[in-house]
Structure formats: structure tokens, C-alpha cells
C-alpha positions as CSV (number, residue, x, y, z in Angstrom):
1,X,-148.9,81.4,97.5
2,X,-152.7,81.1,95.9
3,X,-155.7,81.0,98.5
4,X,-158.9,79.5,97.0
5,X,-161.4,81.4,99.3
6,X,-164.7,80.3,99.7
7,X,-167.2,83.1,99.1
8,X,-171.1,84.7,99.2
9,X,-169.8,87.4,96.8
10,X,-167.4,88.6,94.3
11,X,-164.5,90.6,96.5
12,X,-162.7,90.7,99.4
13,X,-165.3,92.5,101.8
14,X,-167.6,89.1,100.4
15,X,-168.7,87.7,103.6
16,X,-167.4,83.8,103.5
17,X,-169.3,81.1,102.5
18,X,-169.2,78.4,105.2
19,X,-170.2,75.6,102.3
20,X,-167.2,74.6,100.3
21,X,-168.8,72.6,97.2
22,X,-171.8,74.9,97.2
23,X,-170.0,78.3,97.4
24,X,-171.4,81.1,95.4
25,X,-167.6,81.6,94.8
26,X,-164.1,81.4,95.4
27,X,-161.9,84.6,95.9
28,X,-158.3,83.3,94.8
29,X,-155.7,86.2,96.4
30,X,-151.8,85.6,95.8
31,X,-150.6,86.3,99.2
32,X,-147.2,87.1,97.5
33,X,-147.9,89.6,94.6
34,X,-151.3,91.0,96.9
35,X,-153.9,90.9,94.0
36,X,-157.0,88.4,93.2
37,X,-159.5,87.4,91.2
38,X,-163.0,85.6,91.7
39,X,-163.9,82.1,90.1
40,X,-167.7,81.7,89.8
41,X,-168.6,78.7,91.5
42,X,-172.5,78.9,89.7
43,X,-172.5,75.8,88.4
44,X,-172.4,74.0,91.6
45,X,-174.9,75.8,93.5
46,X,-177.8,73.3,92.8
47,X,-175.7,70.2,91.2
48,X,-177.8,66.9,92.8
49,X,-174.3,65.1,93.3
50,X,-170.7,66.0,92.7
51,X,-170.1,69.6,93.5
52,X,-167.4,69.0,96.2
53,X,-165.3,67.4,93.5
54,X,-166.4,69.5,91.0
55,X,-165.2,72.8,93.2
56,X,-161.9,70.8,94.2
57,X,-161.3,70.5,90.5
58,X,-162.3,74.5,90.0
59,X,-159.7,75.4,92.9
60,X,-157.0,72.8,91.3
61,X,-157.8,74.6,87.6
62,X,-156.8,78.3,89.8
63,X,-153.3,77.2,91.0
64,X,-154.3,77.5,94.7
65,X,-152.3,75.6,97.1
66,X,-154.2,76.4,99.9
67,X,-158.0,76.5,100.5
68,X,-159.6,78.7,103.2
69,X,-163.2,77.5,104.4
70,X,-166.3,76.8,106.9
71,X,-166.7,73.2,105.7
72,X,-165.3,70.4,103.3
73,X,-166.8,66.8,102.7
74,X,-164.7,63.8,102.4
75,X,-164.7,64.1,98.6
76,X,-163.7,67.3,98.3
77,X,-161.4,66.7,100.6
78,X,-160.0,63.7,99.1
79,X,-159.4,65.6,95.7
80,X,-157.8,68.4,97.3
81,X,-155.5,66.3,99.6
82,X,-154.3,64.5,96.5
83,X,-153.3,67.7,95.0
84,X,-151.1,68.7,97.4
85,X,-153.6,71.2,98.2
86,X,-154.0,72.3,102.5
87,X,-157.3,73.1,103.8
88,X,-158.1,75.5,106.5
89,X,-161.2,76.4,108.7
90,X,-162.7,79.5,109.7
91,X,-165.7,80.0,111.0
92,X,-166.5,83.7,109.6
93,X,-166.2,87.1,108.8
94,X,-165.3,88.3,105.4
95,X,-162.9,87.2,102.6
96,X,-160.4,89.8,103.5
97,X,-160.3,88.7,107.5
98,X,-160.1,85.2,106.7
99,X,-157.1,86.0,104.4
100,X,-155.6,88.0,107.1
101,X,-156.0,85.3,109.5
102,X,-153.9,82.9,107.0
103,X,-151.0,85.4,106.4
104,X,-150.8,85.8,110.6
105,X,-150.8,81.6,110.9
106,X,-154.6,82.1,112.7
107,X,-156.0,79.2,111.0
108,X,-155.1,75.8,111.7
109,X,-155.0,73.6,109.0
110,X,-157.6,70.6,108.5
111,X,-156.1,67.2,108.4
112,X,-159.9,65.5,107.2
113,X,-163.3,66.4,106.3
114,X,-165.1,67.9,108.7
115,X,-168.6,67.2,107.0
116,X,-170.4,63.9,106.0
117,X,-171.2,64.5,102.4
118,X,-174.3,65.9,100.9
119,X,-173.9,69.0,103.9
120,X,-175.9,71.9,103.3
């Protein structure tokens, strides 16, 4: 399965980025073959509008079926659900811990938005 991580940085030891739209990046790990790559998020950093659906759109380009993050706004969330995509909160650590925390069935998964929009 793909994981769309949110994430401050470029690897697994990134610390994760509690802002789903605004993420620096995403870390997408196949929990099956164990490798990853990371997506560049950049252009949503400092969008005025959009960047929730814009970064659902990113994680939907990746494959990811799953989504691991702080926060997620009803857009974002919207778009995601729609794709069949699951969300899950965690409230810290680093990319690799949160990812651990999936594979062990830590996290719960979100069933809405747990943000109004426009959350910074």
C-alpha cells in the first residue's frame, strides 16, 4: 500500500508536518515493497486559496491510498474521501515513526476534517 506522508523535510527522519495543504512535502513509502520517494509540496506553501485541493490532487497523482497527517480541512478532505483515499492523524515525531505507527494499526483513521479551512 502507498502512504502520502506529510512532511518538513525530504526523508524519513523529516520531522512531520502537522499542516496538510501547506506541507513542505509529502514522503510517499510503499509499505509493501519498503522503499519511497518525496513529492515537493512547494507550490502550495504560500498559495492564497486552494492548496488543500491542490495537495489532495498531488497525493491522488502518487498512487497513495492512505494519507498520514496532523491536520486536514474539509476540502482536502472532501477530495481525498472521494478518491477512495483514508486519512490518519498523528500528532508527531518523524516520518519514519508515523509510518511505523500505520504498519502496527497505531493510528486511527479520520472519518472528517478536523480543521476549518484556511488553518495555519
Amino acid at each position: 500500500m502507498k502512504v502520502a506522508i506529510t512532511s518538513q523535510g525530504e526523508s524519513l527522519e523529516s520531522m512531520l508536518d502537522q499542516r496538510f495543504g501547506r506541507c513542505g512535502w509529502f514522503v510517499v513509502a510503499d509499505t509493501e515493497e519498503g522503499n519511497w520517494e518525496a513529492v515537493s509540496n512547494e507550490q502550495n506553501l504560500s498559495s492564497a486559496q486552494g492548496a488543500g485541493i491542490q495537495s489532495a490532487e498531488t497525493v491522488c497523482r502518487c498512487g497513495a491510498e492512505a494519507v498520514i497527517t496532523g491536520h486536514v480541512g474539509p476540502k482536502a478532505f472532501k477530495v481525498l474521501n472521494a478518491a477512495g483515499i483514508k486519512v490518519y492523524c498523528c500528532t508527531g515525531g518523524t516520518v519514519a515513526e508515523a509510518l511505523e505507527k500505520f504498519k502496527k494499526g497505531e493510528l486511527k483513521e479520520t472519518l472528517e476534517a478536523n480543521v476549518e479551512g484556511h488553518w495555519i
